[in-house]
N, CA, C, O and CB atoms as a CASP TS submission, in Angstrom:
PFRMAT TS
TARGET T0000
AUTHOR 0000-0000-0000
METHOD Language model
MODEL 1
PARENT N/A
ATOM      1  N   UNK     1      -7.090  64.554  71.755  1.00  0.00           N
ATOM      2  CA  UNK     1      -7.849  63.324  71.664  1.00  0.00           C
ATOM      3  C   UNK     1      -7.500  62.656  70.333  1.00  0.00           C
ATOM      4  O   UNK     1      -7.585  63.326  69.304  1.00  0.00           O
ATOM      5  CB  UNK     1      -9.387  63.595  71.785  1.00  0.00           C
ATOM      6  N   UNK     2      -7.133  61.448  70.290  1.00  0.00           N
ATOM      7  CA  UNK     2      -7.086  60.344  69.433  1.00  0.00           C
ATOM      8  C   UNK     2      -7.812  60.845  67.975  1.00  0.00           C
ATOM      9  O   UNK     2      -7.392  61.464  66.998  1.00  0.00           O
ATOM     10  CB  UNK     2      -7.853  59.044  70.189  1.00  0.00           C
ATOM     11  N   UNK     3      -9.105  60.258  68.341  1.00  0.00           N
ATOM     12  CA  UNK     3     -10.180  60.119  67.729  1.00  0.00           C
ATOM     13  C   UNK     3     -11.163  61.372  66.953  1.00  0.00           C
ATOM     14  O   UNK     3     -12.214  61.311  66.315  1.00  0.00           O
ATOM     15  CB  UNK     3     -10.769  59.501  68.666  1.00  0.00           C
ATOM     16  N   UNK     4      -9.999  62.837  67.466  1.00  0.00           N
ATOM     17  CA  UNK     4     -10.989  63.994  67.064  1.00  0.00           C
ATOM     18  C   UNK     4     -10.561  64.022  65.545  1.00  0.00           C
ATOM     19  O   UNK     4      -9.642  63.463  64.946  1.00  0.00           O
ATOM     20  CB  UNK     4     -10.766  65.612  67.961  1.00  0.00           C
ATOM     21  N   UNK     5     -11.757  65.042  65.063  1.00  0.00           N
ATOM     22  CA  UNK     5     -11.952  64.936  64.059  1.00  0.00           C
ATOM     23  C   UNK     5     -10.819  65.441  62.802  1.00  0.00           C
ATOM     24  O   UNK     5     -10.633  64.969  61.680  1.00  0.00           O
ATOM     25  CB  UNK     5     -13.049  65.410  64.157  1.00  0.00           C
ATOM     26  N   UNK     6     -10.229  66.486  63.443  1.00  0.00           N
ATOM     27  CA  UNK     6      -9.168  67.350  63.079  1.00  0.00           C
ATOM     28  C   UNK     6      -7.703  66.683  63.330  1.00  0.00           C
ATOM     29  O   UNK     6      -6.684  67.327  63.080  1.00  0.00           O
ATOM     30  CB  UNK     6      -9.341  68.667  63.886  1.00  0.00           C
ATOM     31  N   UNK     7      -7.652  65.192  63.902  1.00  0.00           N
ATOM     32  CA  UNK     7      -6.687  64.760  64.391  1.00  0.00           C
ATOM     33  C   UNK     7      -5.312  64.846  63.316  1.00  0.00           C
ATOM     34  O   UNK     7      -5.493  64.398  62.184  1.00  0.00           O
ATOM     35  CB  UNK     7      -7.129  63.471  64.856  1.00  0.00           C
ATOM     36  N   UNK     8      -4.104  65.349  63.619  1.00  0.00           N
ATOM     37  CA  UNK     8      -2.914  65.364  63.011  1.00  0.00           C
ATOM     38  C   UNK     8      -1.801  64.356  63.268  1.00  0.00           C
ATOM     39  O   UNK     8      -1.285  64.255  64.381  1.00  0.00           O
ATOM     40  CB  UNK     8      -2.484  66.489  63.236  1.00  0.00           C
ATOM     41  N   UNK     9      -1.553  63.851  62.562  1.00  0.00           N
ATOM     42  CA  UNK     9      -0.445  62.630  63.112  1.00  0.00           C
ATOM     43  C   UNK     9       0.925  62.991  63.068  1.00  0.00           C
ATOM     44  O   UNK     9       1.786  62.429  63.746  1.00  0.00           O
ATOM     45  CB  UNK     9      -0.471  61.274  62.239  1.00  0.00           C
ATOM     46  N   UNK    10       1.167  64.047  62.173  1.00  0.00           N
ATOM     47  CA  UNK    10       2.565  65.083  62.240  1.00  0.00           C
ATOM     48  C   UNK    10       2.702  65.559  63.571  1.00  0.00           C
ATOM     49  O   UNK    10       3.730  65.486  64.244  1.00  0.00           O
ATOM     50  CB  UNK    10       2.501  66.493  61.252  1.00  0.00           C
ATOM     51  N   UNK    11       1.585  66.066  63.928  1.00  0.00           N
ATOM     52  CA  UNK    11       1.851  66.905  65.393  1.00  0.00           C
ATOM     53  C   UNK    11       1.605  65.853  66.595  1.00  0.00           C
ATOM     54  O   UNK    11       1.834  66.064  67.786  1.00  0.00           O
ATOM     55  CB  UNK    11       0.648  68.348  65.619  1.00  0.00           C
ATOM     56  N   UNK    12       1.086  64.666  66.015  1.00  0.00           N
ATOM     57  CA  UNK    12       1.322  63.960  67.659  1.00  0.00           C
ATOM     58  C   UNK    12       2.436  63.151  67.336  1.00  0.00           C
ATOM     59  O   UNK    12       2.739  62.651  68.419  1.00  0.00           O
ATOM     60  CB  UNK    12      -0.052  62.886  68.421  1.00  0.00           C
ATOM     61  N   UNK    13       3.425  62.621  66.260  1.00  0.00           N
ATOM     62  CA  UNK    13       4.667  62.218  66.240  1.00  0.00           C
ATOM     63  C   UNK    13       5.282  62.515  67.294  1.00  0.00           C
ATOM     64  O   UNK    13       5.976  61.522  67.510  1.00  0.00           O
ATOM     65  CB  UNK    13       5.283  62.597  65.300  1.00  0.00           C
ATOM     66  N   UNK    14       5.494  63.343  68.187  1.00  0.00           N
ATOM     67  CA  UNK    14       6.759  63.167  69.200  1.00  0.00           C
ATOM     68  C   UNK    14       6.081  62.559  70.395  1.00  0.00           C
ATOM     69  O   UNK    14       6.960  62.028  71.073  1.00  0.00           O
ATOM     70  CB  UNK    14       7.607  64.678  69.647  1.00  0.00           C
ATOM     71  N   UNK    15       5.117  62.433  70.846  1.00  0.00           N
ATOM     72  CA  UNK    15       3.762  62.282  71.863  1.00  0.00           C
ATOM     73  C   UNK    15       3.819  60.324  71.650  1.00  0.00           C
ATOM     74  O   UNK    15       3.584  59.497  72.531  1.00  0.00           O
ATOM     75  CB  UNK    15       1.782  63.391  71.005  1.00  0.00           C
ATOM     76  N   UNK    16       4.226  60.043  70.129  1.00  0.00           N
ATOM     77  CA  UNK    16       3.701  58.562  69.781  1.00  0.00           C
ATOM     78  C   UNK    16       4.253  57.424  70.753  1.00  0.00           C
ATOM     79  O   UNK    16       3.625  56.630  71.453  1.00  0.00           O
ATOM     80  CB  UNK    16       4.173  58.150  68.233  1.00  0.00           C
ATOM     81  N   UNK    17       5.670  57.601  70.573  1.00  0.00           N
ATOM     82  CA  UNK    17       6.318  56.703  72.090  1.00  0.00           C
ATOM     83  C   UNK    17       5.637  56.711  73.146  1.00  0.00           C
ATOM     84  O   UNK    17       4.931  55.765  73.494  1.00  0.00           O
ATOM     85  CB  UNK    17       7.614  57.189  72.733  1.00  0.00           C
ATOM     86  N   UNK    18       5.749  57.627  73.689  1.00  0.00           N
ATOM     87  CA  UNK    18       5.135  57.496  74.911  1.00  0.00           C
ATOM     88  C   UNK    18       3.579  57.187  75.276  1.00  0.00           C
ATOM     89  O   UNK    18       3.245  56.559  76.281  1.00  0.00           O
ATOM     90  CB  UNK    18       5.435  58.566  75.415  1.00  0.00           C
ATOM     91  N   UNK    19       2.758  57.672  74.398  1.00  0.00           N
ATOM     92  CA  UNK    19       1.671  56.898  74.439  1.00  0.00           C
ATOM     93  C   UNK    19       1.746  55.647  74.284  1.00  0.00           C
ATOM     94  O   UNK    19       1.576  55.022  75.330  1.00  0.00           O
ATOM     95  CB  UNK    19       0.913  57.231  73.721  1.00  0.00           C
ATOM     96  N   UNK    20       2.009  54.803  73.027  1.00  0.00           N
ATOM     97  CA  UNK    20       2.206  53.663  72.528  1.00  0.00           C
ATOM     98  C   UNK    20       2.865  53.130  73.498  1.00  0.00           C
ATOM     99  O   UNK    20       2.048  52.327  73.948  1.00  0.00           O
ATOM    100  CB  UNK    20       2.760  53.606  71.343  1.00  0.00           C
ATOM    101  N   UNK    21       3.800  53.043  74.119  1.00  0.00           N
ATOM    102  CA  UNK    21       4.275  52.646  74.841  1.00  0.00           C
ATOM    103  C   UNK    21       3.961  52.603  76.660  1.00  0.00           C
ATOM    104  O   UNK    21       4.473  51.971  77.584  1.00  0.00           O
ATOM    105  CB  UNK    21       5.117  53.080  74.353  1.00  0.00           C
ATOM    106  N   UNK    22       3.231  53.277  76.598  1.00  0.00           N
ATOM    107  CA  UNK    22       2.362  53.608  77.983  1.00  0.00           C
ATOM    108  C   UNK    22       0.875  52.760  77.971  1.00  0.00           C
ATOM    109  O   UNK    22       0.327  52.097  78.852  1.00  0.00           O
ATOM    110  CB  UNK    22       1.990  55.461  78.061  1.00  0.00           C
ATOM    111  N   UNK    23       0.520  53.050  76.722  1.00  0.00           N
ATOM    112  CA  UNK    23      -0.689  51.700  76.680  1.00  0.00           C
ATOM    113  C   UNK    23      -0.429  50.219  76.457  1.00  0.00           C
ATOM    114  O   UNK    23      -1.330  49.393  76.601  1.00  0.00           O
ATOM    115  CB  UNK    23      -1.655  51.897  75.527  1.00  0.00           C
ATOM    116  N   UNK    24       0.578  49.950  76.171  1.00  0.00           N
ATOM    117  CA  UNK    24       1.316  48.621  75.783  1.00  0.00           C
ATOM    118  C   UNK    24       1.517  48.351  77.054  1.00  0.00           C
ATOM    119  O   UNK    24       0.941  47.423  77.621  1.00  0.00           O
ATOM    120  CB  UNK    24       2.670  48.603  74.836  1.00  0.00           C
ATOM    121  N   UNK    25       2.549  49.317  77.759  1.00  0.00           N
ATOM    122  CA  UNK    25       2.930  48.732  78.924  1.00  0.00           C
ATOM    123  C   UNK    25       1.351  48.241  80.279  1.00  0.00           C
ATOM    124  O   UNK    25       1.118  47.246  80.966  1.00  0.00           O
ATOM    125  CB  UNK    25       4.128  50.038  79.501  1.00  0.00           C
ATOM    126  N   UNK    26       0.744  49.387  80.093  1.00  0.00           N
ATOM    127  CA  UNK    26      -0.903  48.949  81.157  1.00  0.00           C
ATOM    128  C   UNK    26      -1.444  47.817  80.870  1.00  0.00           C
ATOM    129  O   UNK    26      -1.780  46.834  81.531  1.00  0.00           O
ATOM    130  CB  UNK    26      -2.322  49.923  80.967  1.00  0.00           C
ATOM    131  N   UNK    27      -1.478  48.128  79.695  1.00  0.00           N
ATOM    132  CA  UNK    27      -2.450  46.478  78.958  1.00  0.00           C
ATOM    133  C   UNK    27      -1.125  45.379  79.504  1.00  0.00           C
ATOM    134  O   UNK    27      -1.690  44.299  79.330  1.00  0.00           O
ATOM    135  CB  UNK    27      -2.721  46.396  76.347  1.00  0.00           C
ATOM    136  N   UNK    28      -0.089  45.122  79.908  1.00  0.00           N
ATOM    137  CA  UNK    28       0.245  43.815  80.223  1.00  0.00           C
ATOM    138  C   UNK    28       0.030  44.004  81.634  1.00  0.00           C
ATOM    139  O   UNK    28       0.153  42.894  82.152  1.00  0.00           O
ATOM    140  CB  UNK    28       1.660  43.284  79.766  1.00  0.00           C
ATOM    141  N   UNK    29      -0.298  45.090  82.724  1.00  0.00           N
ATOM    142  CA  UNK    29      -0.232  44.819  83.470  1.00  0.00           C
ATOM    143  C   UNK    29      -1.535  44.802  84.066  1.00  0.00           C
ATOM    144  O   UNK    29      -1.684  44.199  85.129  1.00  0.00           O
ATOM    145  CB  UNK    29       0.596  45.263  83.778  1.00  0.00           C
ATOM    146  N   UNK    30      -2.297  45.265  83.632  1.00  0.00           N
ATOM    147  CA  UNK    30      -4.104  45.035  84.178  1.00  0.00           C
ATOM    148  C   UNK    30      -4.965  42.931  83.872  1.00  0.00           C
ATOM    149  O   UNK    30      -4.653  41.895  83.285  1.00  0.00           O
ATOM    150  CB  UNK    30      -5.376  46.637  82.555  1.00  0.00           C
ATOM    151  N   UNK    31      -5.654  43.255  84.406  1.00  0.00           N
ATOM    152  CA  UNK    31      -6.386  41.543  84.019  1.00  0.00           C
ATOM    153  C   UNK    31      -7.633  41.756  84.386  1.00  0.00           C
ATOM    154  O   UNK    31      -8.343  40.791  84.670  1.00  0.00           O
ATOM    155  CB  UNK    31      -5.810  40.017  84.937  1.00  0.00           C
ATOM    156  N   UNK    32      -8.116  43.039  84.445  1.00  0.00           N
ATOM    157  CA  UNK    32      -9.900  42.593  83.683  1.00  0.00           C
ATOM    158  C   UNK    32      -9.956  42.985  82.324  1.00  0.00           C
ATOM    159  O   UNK    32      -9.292  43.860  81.768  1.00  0.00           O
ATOM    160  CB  UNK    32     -11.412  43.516  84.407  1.00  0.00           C
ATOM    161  N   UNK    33     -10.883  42.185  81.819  1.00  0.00           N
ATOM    162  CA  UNK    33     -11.365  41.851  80.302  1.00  0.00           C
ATOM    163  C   UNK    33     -11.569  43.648  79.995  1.00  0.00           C
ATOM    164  O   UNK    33     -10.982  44.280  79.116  1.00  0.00           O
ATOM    165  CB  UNK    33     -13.177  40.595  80.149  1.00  0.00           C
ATOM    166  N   UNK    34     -12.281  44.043  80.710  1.00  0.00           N
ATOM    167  CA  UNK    34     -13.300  45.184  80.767  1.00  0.00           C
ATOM    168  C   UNK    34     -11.861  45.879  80.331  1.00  0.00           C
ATOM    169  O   UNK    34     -11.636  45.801  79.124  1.00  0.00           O
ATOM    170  CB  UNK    34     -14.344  45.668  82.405  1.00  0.00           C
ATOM    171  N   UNK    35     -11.148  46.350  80.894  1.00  0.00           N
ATOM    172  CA  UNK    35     -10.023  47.097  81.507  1.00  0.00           C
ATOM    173  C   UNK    35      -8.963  46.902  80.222  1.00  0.00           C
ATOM    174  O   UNK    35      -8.546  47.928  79.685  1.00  0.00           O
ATOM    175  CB  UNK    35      -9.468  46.407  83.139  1.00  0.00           C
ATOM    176  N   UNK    36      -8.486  45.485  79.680  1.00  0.00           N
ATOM    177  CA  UNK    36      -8.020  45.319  78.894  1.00  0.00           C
ATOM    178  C   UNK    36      -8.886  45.807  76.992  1.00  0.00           C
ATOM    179  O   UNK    36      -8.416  46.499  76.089  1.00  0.00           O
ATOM    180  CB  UNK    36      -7.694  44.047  79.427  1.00  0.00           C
ATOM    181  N   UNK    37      -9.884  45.253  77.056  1.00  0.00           N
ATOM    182  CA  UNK    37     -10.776  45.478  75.996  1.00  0.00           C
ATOM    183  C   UNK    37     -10.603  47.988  75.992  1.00  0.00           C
ATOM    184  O   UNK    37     -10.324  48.848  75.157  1.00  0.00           O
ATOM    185  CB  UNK    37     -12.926  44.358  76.722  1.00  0.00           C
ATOM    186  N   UNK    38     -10.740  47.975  76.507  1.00  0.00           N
ATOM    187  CA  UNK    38     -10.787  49.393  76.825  1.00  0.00           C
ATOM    188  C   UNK    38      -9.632  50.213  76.156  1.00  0.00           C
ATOM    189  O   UNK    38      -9.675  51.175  75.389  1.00  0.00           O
ATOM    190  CB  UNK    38     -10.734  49.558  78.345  1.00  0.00           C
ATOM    191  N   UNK    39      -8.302  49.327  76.846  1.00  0.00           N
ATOM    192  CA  UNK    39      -6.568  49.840  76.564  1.00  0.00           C
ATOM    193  C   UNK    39      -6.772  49.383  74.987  1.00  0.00           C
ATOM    194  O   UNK    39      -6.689  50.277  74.145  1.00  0.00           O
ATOM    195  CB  UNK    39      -4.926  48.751  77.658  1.00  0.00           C
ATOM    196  N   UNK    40      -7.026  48.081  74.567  1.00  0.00           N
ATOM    197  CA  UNK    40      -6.922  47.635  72.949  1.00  0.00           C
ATOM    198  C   UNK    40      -7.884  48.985  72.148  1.00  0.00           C
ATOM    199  O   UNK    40      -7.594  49.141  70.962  1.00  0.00           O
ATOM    200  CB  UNK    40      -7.824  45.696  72.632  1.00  0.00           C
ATOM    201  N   UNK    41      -8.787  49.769  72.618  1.00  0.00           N
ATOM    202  CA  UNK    41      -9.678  50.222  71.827  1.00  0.00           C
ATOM    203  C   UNK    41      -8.843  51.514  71.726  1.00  0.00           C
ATOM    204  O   UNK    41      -8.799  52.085  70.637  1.00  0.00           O
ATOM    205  CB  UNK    41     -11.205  50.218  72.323  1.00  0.00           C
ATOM    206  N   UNK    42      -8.209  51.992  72.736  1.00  0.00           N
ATOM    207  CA  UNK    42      -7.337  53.206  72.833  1.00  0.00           C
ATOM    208  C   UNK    42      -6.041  52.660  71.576  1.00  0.00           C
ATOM    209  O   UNK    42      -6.086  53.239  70.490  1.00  0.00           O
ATOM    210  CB  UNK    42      -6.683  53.479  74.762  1.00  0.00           C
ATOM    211  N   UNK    43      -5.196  51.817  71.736  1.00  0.00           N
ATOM    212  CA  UNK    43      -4.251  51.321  70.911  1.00  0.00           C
ATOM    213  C   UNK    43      -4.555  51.287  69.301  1.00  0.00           C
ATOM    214  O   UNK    43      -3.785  51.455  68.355  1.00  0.00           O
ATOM    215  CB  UNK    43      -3.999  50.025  71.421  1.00  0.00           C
ATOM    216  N   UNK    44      -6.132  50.974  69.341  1.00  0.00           N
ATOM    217  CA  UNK    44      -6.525  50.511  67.857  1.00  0.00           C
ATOM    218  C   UNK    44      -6.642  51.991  67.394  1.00  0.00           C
ATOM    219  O   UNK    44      -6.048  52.372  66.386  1.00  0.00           O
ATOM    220  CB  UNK    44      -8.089  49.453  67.633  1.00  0.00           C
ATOM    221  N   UNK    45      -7.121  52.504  67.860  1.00  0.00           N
ATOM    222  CA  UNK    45      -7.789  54.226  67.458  1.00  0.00           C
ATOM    223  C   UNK    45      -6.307  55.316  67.390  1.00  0.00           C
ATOM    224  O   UNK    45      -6.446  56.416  66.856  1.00  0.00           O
ATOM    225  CB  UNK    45      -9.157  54.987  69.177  1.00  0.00           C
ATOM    226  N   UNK    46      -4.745  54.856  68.042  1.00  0.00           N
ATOM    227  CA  UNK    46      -3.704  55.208  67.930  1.00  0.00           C
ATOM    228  C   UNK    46      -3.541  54.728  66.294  1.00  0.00           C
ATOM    229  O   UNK    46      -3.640  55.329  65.223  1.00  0.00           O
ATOM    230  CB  UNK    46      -2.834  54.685  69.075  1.00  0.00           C
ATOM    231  N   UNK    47      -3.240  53.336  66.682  1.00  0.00           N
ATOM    232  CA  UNK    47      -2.941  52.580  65.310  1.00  0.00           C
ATOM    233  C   UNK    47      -3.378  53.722  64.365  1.00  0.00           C
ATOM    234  O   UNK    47      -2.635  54.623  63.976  1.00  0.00           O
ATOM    235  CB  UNK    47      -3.864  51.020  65.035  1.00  0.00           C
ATOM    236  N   UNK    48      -5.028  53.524  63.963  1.00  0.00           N
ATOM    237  CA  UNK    48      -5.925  54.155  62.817  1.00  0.00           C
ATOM    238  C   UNK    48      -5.272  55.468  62.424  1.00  0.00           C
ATOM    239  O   UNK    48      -4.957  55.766  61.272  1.00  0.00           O
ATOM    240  CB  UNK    48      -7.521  54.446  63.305  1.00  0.00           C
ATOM    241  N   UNK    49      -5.079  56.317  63.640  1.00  0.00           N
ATOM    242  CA  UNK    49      -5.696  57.617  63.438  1.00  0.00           C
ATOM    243  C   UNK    49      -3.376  58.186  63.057  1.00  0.00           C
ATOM    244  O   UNK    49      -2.957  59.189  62.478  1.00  0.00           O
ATOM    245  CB  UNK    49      -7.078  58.457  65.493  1.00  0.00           C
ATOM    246  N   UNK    50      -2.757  57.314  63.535  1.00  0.00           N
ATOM    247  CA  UNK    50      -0.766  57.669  63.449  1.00  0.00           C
ATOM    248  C   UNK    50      -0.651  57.110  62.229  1.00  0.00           C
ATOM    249  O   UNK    50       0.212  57.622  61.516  1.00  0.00           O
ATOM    250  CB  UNK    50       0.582  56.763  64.731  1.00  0.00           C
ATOM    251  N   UNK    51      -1.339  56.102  61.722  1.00  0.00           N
ATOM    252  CA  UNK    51      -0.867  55.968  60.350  1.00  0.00           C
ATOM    253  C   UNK    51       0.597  54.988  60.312  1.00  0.00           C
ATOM    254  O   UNK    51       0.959  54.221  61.204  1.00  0.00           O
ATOM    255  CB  UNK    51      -0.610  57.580  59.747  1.00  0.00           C
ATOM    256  N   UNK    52       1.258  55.247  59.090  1.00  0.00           N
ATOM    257  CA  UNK    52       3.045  54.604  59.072  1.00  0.00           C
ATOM    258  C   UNK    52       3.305  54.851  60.050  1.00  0.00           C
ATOM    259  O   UNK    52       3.340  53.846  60.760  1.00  0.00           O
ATOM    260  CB  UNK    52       4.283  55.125  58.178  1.00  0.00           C
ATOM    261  N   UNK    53       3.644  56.145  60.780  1.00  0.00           N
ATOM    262  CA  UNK    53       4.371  56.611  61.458  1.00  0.00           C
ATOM    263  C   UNK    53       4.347  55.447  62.895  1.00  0.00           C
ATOM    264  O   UNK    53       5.347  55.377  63.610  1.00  0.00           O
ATOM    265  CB  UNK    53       3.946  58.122  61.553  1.00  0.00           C
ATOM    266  N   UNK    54       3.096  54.584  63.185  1.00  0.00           N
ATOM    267  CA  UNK    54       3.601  53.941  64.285  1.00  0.00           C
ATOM    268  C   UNK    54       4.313  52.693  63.875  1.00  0.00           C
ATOM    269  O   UNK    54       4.811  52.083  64.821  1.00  0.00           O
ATOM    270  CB  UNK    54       2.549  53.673  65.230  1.00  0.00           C
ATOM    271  N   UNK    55       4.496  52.117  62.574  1.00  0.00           N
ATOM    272  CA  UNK    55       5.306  51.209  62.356  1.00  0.00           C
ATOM    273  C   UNK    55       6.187  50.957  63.789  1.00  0.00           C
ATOM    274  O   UNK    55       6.184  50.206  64.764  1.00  0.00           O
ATOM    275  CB  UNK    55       6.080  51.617  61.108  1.00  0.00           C
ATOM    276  N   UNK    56       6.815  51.913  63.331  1.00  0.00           N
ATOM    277  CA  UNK    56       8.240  51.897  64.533  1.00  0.00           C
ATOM    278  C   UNK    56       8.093  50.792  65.958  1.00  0.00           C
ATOM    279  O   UNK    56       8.784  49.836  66.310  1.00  0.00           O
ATOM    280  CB  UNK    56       8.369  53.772  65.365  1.00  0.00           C
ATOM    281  N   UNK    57       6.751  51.488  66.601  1.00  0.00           N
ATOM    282  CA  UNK    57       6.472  51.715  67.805  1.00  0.00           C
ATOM    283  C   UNK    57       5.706  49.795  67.844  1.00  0.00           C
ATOM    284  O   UNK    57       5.848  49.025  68.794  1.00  0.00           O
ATOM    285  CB  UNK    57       5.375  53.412  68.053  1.00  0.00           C
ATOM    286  N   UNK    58       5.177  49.576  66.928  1.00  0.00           N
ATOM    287  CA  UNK    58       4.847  48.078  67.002  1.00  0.00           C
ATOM    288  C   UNK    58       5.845  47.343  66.998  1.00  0.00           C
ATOM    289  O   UNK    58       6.035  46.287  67.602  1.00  0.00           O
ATOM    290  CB  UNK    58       4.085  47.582  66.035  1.00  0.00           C
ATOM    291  N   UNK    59       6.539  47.946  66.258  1.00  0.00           N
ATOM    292  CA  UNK    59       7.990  46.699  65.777  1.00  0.00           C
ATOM    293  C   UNK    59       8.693  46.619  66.657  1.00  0.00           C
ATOM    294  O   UNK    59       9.442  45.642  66.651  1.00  0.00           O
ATOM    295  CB  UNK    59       9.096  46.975  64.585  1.00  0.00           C
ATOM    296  N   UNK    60       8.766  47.370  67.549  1.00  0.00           N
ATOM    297  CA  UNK    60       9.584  47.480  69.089  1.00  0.00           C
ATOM    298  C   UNK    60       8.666  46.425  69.590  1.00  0.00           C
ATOM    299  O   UNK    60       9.032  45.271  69.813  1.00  0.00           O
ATOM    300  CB  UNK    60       9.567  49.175  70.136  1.00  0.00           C
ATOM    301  N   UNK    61       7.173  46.974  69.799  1.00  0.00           N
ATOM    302  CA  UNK    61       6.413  45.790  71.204  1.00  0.00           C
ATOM    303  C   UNK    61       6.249  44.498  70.453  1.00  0.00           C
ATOM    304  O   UNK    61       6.012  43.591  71.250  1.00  0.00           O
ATOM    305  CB  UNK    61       4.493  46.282  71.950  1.00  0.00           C
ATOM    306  N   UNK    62       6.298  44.021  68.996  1.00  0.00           N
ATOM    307  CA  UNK    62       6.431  42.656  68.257  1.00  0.00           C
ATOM    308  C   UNK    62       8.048  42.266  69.560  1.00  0.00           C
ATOM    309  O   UNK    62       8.149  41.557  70.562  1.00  0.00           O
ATOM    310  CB  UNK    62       6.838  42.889  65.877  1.00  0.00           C
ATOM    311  N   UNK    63       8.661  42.840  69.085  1.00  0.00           N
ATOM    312  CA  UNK    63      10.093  42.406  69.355  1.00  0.00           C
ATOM    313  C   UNK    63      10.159  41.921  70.675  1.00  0.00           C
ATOM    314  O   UNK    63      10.658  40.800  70.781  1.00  0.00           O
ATOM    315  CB  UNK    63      11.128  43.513  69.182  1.00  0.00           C
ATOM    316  N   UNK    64       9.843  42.387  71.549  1.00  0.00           N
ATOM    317  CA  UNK    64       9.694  42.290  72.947  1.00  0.00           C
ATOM    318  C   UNK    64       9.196  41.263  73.532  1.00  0.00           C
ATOM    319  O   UNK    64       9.094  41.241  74.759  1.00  0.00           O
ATOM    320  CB  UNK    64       9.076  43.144  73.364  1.00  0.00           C
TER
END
């Protein structure tokens, strides 16, 4: 879980793509508010909790 308390961002580094990129990709394809608001809260709590390390992974979905 994201958000636990013990969360490590070393050990979810290889996990980060594919999440990040799996919630990026849902959130363009869903269209309720509810549904979308939900994916952003998952993304934001990635953001918070990966630190630098997701630089990467934004600068790809900026680019896109």
């Amino acid at each position: 879980m994201v958000d636990d308390y013990e969360f490590d961002s070393v050990q979810f580094q290889p996990y980060l793509p594919g999440v990040f990129g799996g919630l990026t990709a849902l959130l363009m394809d869903v269209h309720e508010a509810d549904t979308q608001s939900t994916i952003l809260n998952g993304l934001s709590a990635v953001i918070a909790y990966a630190g630098k390390q997701v630089s990467e992974e934004v600068r790809s979905v900026l680019q896109s």
